[in-house]
C-alpha positions in Angstrom: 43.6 0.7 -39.6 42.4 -2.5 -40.1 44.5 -4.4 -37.4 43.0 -1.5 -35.2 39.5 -2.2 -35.6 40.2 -6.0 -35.4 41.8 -5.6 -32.0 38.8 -3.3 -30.4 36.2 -5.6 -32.6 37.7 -8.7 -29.9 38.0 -6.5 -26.6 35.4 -7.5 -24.1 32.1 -6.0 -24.4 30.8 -4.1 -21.1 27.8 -5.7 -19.5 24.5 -4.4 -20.1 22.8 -3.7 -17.0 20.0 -6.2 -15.9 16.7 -3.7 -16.1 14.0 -4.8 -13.3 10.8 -2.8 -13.3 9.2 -1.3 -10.2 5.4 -0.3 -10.1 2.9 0.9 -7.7 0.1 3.8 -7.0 0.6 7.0 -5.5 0.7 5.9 -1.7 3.3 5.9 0.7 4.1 2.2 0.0 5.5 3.1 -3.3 8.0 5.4 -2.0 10.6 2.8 -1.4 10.4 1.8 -4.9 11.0 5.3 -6.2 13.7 5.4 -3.8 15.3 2.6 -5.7 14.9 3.9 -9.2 16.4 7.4 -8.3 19.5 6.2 -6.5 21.1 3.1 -8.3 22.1 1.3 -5.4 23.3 -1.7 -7.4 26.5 -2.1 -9.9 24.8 -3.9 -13.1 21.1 -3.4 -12.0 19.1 -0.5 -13.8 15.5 -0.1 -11.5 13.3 1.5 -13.8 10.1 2.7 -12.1 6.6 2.9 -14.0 3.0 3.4 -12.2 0.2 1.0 -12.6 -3.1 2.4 -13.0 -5.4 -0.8 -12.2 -5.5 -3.9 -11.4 -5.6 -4.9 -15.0 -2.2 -3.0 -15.3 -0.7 -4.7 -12.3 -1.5 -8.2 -13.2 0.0 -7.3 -16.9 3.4 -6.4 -15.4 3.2 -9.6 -13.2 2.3 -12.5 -16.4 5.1 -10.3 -18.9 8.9 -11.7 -19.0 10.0 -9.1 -17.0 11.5 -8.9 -13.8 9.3 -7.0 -11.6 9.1 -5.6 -8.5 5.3 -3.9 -7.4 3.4 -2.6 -5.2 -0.2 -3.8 -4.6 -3.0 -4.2 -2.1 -3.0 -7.1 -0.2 -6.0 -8.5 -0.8 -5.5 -8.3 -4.4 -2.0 -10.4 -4.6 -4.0 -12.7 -3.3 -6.4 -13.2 -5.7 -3.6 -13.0 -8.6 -2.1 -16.5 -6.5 -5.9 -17.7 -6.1 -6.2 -17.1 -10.4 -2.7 -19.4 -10.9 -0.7 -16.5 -11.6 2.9 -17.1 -10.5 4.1 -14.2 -8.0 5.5 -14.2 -4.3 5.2 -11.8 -1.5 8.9 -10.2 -0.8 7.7 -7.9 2.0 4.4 -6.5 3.5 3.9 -3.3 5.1 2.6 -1.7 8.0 2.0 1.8 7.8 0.7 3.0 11.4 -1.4 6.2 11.8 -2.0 6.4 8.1 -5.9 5.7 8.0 -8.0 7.9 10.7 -12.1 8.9 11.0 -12.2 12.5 10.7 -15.6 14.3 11.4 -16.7 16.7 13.9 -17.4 16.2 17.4 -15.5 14.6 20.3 -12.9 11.1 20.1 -14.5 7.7 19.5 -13.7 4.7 21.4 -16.2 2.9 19.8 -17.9 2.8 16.2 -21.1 2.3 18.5 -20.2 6.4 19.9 -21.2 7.1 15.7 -25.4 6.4 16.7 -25.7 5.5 13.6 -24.1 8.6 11.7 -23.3 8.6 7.8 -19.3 7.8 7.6 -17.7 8.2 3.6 -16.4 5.0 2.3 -14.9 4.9 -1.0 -15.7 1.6 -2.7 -18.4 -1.2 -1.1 -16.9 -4.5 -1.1 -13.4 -2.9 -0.9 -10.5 -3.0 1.7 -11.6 -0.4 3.8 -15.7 -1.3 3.8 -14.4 -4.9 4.6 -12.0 -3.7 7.6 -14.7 -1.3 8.8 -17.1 -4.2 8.9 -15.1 -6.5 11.0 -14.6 -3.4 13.3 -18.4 -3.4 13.8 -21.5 -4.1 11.2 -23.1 -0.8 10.1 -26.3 -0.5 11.7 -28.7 2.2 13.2 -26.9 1.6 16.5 -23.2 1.7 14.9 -23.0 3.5 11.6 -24.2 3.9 7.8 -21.6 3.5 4.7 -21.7 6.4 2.0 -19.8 5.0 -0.8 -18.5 7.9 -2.5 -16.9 6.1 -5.3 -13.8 8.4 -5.3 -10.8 8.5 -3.1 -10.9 12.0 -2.3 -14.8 12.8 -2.3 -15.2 11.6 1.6 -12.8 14.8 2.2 -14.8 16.7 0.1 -18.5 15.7 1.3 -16.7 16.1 4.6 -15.8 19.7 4.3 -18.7 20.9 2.3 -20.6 19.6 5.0 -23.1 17.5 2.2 -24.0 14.0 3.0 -22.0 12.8 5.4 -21.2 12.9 9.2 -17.3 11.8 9.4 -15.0 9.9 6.6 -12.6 7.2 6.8 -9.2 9.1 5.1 -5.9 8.3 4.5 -3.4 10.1 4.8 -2.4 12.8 3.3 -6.2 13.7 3.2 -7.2 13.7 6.5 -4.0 16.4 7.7 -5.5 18.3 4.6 -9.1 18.3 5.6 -7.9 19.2 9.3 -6.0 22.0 7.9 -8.8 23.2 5.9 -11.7 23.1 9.0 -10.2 23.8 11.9 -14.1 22.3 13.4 -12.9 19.1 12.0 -11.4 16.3 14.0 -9.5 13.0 14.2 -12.0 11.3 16.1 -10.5 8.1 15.9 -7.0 6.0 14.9 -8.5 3.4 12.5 -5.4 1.0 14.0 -6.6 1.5 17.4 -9.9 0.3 16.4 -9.0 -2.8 14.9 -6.7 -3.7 17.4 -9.4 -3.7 20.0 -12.2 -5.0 17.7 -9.7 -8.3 16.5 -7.4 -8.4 19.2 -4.5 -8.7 16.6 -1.5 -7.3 17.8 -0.4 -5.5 14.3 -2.4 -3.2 12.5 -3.4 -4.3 8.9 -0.7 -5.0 6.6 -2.9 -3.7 3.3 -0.2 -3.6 0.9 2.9 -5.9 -0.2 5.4 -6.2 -2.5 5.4 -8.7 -4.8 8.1 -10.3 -7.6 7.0 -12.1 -10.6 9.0 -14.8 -11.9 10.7 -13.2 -13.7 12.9 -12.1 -10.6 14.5 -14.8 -9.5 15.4 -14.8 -5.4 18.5 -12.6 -5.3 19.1 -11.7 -1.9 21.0 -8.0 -3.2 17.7 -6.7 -4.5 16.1 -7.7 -1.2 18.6 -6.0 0.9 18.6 -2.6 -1.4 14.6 -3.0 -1.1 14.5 -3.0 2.9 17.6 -0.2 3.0 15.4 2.0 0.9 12.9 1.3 3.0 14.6 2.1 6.4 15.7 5.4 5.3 12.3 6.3 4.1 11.0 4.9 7.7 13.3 7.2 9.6 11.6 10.3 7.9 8.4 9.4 6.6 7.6 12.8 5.2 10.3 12.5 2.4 8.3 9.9 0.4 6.4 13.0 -0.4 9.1 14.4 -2.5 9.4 11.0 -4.2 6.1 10.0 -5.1 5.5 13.5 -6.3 8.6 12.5 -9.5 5.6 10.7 -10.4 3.0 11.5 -9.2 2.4 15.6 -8.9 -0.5 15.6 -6.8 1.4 14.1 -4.0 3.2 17.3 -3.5 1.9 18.3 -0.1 1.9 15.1 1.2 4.8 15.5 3.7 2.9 16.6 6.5 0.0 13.9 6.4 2.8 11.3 5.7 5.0 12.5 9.1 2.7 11.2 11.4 2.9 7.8 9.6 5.3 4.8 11.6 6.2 2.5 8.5 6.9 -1.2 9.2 8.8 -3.2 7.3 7.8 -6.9 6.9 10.0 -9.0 5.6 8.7 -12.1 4.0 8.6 -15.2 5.0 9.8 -14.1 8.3 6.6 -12.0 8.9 4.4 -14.3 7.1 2.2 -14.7 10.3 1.2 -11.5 10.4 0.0 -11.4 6.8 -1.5 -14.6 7.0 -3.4 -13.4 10.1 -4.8 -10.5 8.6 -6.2 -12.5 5.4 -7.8 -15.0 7.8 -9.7 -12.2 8.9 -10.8 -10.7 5.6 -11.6 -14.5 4.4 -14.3 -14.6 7.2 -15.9 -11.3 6.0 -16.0 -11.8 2.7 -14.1 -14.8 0.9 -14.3 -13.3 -2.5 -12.0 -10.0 -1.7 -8.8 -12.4 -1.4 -9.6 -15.1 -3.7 -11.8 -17.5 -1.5 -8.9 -19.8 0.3 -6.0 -18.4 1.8 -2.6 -18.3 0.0 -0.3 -21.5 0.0 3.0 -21.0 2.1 5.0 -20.9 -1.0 3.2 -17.3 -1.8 5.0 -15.7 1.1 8.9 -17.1 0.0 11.2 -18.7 0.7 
């Protein structure tokens, strides 16, 4: 018996799976990561996925000895790299058709066509205030922000018919408010807008994924990453399913999410584009990505 247990104690041990953390909110940009976590795609990889609930809880995950993988707003990696925390942009993403103005009345061309109307803003200062400014500055001619200070209270104000004369809304809000007043309308494609108001080619790239470094450049994880990805691309509405494993509100997200054309920027390949679109929100306000724009080292290697 002895001799037995000698000869297992000296058989080779099996590896133990590396562990990587993924992270993000409950938008379609997470999906991808979810996508990971549930299928395995790698021998002697575990992807392990865990939300973040602020930026506080991002920039956590990002300083610990993890590896991680995350989701975050754009302008916010940037300020994490503009603070001397150590991360790099893998990818960016472009999700097309994902932000519209809904309201009642006829299609805008123009944020001028509002005369001034109320339109539901979350946050002031925050991504979508700041694109909507560079579109046009609010005004009695153009429009007038209502910060709400909630994600979903633009849909609300909007279909109680309190306060406000249209809302900016991301999907999957704006196909639920549509669905719920049938006088509502998708007066406007926010991408549209901001092509014609910056004459950039590529709508906004608002969120990225980002590594720590922690996660060293391995080119397997990056290939599984833009795989997922792909799939999720070629039926947009199944990130619905996924998000809700975590996140049960996004249940009935599928049919908001269907209309969305994800695009998948690889980093540093696409580094243009994202570089482009912080030059812009540096002339607005220099403060929302860290006042400088991001070394070139920040987008890879």
């Amino acid at each position: 018996m002895r001799l037995l247990s000698l000869f297992v104690a000296v058989l080779p041990l099996p590896a133990l799976a590396e562990e990587i953390l993924l992270s993000g909110p409950p938008i379609w940009e997470t999906a991808p990561l979810i996508a990971l976590a549930e299928d395995q795609p790698l021998e002697g990889v575990t992807f392990r996925f865990r939300p973040w609930a602020s930026p506080e809880d991002l920039r956590k995950q990002v300083i610990a000895d993890t590896p991680l993988m995350a989701v975050a707003p754009s302008p916010t990696a940037a300020i994490f790299d503009a603070t001397g925390m150590e991360l790099q942009v893998m990818s960016a993403t472009i999700t097309e058709g994902s932000l519209s103005i809904v309201g009642r009345g006829g299609e805008l061309t123009d944020l001028a066509d509002l005369h001034g109307a109320s339109l539901a803003l979350p946050f002031k200062g925050y991504l979508p205030d700041l694109m909507m400014r560079r579109i046009a500055p609010p005004g009695p001619e153009t429009w007038q922000p209502h910060y709400t200070g909630s994600l979903i209270a633009g849909m609300q104000l909007l279909l109680a018919e309190r306060g406000v004369d249209a809302a900016l809304l991301a999907e999957p809000m704006a196909t639920l408010a549509l669905a719920q007043d049938r006088d509502l309308t998708r007066r406007a494609d926010f991408c549209t807008l901001w092509r014609d108001a910056t004459a950039l080619a590529d709508c906004p790239p608002a969120g990225v994924v980002i590594v720590n470094p922690a996660l060293a450049d391995r080119p397997e994880i990056r290939a599984a990453y833009h795989a997922a990805f792909a799939k999720l691309a070629a039926d947009p509405a199944s990130a619905a399913d996924l998000l809700a494993t975590h996140f049960p509100g996004m249940v009935q997200a599928g049919a908001g999410f269907a209309r969305i054309a994800a695009i998948d920027l690889p980093m540093p390949e696409k580094a243009g584009v994202l570089i482009d679109f912080y030059a812009t929100i540096l002339e607005i306000e220099p403060d929302a990505v860290g006042g400088r724009l991001p070394d070139r080292d920040f987008y890879g290697r």
